[in-house]
TIDO-195795 format. One line per field, with one value per residue (C-alpha): residue number from 0; residue in three letters; x, z, y. Coordinates in steps of 0.5 Angstrom, whole numbers, plus 500, padded with zeros to 3 digits. Layout:
pos	[NUM  ...]
code	[ALA  ...]
X	[X  ...]
Z	[Z  ...]
Y	[Y  ...]
//
This chain:
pos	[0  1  2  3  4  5  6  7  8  9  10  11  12  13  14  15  16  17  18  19  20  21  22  23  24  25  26  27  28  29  30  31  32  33  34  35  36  37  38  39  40  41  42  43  44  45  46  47  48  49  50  51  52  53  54  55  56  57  58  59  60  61  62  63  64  65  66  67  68  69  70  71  72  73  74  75  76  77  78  79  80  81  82  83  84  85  86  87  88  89  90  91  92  93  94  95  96  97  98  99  100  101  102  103  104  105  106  107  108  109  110  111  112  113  114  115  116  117  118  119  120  121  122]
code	[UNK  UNK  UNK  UNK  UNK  UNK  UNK  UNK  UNK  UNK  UNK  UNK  UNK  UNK  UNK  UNK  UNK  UNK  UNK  UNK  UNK  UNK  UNK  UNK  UNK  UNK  UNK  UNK  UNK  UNK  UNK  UNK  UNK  UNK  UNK  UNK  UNK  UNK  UNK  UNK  UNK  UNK  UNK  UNK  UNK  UNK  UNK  UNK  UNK  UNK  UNK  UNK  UNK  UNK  UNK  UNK  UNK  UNK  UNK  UNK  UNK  UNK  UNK  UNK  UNK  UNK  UNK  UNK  UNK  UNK  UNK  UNK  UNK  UNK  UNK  UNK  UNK  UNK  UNK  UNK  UNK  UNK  UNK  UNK  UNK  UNK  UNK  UNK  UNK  UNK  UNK  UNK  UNK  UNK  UNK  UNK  UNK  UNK  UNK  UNK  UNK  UNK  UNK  UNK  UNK  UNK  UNK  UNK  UNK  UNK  UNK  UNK  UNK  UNK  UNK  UNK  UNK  UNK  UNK  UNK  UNK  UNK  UNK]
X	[500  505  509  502  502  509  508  502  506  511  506  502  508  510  504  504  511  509  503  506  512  507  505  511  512  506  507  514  512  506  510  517  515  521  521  526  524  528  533  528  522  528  529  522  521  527  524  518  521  526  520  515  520  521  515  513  506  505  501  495  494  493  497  502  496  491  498  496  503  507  515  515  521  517  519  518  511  508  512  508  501  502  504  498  494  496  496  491  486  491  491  484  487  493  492  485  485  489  486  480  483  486  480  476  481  483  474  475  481  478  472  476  479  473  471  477  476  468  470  475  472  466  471]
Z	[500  502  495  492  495  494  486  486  489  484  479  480  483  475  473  476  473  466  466  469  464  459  462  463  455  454  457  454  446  447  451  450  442  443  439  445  453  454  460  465  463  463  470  472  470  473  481  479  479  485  489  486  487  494  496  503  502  495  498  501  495  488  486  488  489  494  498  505  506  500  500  493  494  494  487  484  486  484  476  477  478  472  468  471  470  462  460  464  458  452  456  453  446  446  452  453  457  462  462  464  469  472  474  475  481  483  484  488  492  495  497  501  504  506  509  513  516  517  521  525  527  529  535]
Y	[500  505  504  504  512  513  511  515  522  520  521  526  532  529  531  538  540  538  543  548  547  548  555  557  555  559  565  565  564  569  574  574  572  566  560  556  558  565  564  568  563  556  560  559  553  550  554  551  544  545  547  541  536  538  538  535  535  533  527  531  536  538  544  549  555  550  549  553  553  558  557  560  567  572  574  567  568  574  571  565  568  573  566  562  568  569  562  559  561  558  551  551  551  548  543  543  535  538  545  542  536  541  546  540  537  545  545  539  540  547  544  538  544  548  541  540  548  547  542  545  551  546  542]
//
């Protein structure tokens, strides 16, 4: 069972690197007009994937912006919103499957953490 969880994390922090790789790529095409990532978006793909991968709570979330703890450096994190923000319409046309797996799980997450809160403020 525990390698079973281990493998699913496993997956799933891939997963998570992979989208937001595809964002960064988004973001980088559209507003560095670059065909290869720029050195300052391959600068952000490589933080998004230092921080993923470290990532202890990995198992008990879906994404970076439901994490309750924020370990992103301050400059990276208002980066990443503005990439997020810019290329979450364009997921829709050019990866349209993970787009609308990635709302539905985010949709899902915050609701087993409203739950968890609800919960807490009742004991």
């Amino acid at each position: 069972m525990k390698n079973r969880n281990k493998k699913q994390t496993e997956k799933k922090r891939q997963k998570e690197i992979e989208v937001v790789t595809k964002m960064i790529k988004i973001y980088c095409k559209k507003k560095h007009k670059c065909n290869e990532v720029c050195d300052e978006c391959q600068d952000l793909i490589n933080y998004a994937t230092l921080r993923t991968t470290r990532c202890p709570f990995m198992s008990n979330k879906t994404f970076c912006s439901n994490c309750r703890v924020h370990c992103y450096k301050n400059e990276y994190r208002v980066k990443i919103k503005e990439v997020m923000r810019f290329s979450g319409p364009w997921m829709l046309l050019y990866h349209p499957i993970l787009a609308i797996n990635h709302v539905v799980l985010e949709q899902l997450e915050k609701r087993r953490l409203r739950k968890e809160d609800e919960a807490k403020a009742q004991s």
